[in-house]
C-alpha positions as CSV (number, residue, x, y, z in Angstrom):
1,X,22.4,44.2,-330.3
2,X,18.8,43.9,-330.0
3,X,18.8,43.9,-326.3
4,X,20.7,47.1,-325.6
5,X,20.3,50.9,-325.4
6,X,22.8,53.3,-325.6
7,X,23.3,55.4,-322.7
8,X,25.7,58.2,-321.7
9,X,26.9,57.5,-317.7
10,X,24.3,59.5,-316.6
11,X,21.8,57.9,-317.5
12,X,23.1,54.3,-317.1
13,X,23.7,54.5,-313.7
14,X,20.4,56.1,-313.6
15,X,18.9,53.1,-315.2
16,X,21.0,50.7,-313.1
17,X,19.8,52.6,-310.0
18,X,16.1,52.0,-311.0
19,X,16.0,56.1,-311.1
20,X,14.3,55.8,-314.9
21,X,13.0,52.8,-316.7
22,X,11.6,52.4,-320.4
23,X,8.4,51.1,-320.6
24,X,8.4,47.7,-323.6
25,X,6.4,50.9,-325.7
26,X,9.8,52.6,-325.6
27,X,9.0,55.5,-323.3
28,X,11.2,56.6,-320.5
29,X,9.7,56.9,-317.2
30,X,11.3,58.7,-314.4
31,X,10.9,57.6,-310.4
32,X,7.7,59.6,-308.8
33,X,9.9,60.3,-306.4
34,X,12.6,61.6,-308.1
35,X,10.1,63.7,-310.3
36,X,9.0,65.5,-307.1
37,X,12.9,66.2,-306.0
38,X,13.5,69.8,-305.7
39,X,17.8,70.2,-307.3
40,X,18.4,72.4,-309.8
41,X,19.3,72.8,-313.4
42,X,21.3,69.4,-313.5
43,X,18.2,67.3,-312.3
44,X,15.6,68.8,-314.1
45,X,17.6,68.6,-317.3
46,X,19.9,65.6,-316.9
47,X,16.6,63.5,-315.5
48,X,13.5,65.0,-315.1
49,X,13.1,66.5,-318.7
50,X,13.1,62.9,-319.7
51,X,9.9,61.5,-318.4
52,X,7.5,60.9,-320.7
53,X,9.5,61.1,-323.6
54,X,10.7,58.2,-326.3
55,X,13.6,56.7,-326.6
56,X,15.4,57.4,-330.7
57,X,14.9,54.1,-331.8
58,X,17.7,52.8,-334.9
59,X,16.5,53.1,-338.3
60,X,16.6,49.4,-338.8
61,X,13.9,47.5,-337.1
62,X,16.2,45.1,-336.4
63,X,18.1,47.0,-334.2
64,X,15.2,48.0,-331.5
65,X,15.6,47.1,-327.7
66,X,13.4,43.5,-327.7
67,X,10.1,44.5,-326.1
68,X,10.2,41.5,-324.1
69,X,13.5,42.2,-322.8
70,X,12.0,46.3,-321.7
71,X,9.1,44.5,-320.4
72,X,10.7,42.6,-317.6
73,X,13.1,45.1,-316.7
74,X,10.5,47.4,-316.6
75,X,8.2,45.3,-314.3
76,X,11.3,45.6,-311.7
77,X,11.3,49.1,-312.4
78,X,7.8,49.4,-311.3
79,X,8.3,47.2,-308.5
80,X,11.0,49.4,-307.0
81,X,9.5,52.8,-307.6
């Protein structure tokens, strides 16, 4: 599907909650907020850790997230942080 990502529920609900976005360049972004937060093992792990780093993209091309579609999920992302 070339508009999906596979997440554990972690990190879906994360998503869903506007906790972490992906930028259209494939790069997860966690909340500044949540970046700050003070929690233990489990948030610097489970959602922290993340920030900054790439998604694994499929082999085939064909497969990738649609930019477009990252993009304007994304752009609420950004609006919400």
């Amino acid at each position: 599907m070339p508009n999906g990502i596979a997440l554990c529920s972690l990190h879906h609900r994360a998503f869903d909650a506007h906790i972490l976005g992906v930028t259209p360049d494939y790069v997860i972004e966690v909340r500044p907020d949540v970046l700050t937060e003070i929690d233990g093992p489990m948030l610097i792990h489970g959602i922290q850790g993340f920030h900054g780093q790439q998604i694994q993209l499929p082999a085939r091309h064909g497969a990738w997230p649609r930019r477009e579609f990252l993009e304007e999920r994304y752009s609420l992302f950004r609006r919400l942080a």
